[in-house]
N, C-alpha and C positions, 0 to 999 in steps of 0.2 A: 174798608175803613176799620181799624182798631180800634176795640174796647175801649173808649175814654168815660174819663168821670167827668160831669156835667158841672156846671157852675154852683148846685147847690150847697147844700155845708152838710158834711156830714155829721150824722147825730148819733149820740149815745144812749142808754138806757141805761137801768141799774145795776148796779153793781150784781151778783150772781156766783154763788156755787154751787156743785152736785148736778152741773150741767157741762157736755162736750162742747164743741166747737160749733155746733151747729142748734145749740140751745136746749137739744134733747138733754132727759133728765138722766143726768149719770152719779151714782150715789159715790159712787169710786173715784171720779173725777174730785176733787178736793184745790182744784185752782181756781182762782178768783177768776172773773170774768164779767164783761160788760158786752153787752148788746152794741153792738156798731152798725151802722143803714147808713148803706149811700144808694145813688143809682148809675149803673151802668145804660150803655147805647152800645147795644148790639145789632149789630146785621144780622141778615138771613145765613149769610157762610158760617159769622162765629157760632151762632146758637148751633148750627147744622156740625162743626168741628168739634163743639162740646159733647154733644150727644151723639156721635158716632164713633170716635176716637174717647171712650168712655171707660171708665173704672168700674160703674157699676153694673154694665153691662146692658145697656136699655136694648131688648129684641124688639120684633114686628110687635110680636102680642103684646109687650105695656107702651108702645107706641103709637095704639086705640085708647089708652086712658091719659088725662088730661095732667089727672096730679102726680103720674108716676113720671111724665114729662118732666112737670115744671118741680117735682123734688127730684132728677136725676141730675135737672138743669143749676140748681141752686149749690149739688154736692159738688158738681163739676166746677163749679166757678169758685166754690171754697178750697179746691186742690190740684187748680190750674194757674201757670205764667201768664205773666201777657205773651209771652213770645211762644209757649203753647198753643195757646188762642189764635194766634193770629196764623200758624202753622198750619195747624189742625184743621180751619176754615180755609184756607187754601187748597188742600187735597183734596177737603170733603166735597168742597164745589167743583173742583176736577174730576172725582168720581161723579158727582148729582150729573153733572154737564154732561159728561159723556168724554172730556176732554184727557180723561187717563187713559192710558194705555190700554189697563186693565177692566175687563165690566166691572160696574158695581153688584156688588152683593145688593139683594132686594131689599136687603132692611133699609140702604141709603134711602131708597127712594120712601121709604112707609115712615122712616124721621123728617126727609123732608115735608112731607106731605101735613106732620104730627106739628112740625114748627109753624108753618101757615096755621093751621086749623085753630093753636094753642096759643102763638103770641101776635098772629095777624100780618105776618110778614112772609114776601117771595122772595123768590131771585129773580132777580130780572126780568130772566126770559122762562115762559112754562114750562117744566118739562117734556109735554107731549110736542113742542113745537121742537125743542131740540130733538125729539125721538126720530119726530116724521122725517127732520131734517138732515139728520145723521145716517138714516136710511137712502135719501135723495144724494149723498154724496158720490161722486165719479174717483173708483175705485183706478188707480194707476199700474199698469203690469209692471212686474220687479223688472227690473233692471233698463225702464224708461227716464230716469233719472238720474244726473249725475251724483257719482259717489258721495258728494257731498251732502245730498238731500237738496238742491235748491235748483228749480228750473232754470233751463240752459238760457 
């Protein structure tokens, strides 16, 4: 599911200067600005797409604290598309899954684990049960399969 804004209205605040984008106090900053709030509905992927495919770089270690989460999560959504979003949360749940190619780096698994703990959402299915069950898989010897990859 993509990032949608909900039916409520979005609201403004006061007018503002000698503050960035993010309302931190910037003296140097000299543009006007207003305070804007709305709210997002995010899934377990997009949040997991934000903060793994990241700018500010969230590791394992600020992936144990709660606020460095949800300020990595709020920078990320001030300087993300929606079609990054929705990108992003598709691979990353590829990698969480186990469904890429490639293994995940361990940080995927300590974001995911950071998103549950932090905004009370899973994936679907646990990851330990994809583990168990990705290990139970019946491994095929090369060249039992047609060229094409799809059984005869």
């Amino acid at each position: 599911m993509p990032a949608t804004l909900t039916n409520q209205r979005v609201s403004a605040g006061a007018l503002q200067s000698g503050v960035d984008m993010f309302g931190e106090k910037d003296p140097a900053d000299t543009t006007p600005r207003v305070a804007v709030q709305f709210t997002l509905s995010l899934s377990f992927a997009e949040i997991l797409g934000l903060l793994v495919f990241n700018v500010c770089e969230l590791g394992e270690e600020e992936a144990a604290d709660d606020a460095a989460v949800m300020e990595a999560l709020r920078f990320e959504l001030g300087s993300s598309t929606h079609t990054a979003i929705t990108d992003h949360a598709h691979l990353a749940l590829e990698y969480y899954t186990g469904r890429h190619p490639h293994p995940a780096p361990a940080y995927v698994r300590a974001l995911g684990n950071a998103v549950t703990r932090v905004f009370g959402v899973a994936p679907d299915e646990p990851f330990a049960a994809r583990e168990t069950a990705a290990r139970r898989r019946v491994r095929v010897p090369a060249g039992s399969l047609p060229s094409d990859g799809c059984p005869a």
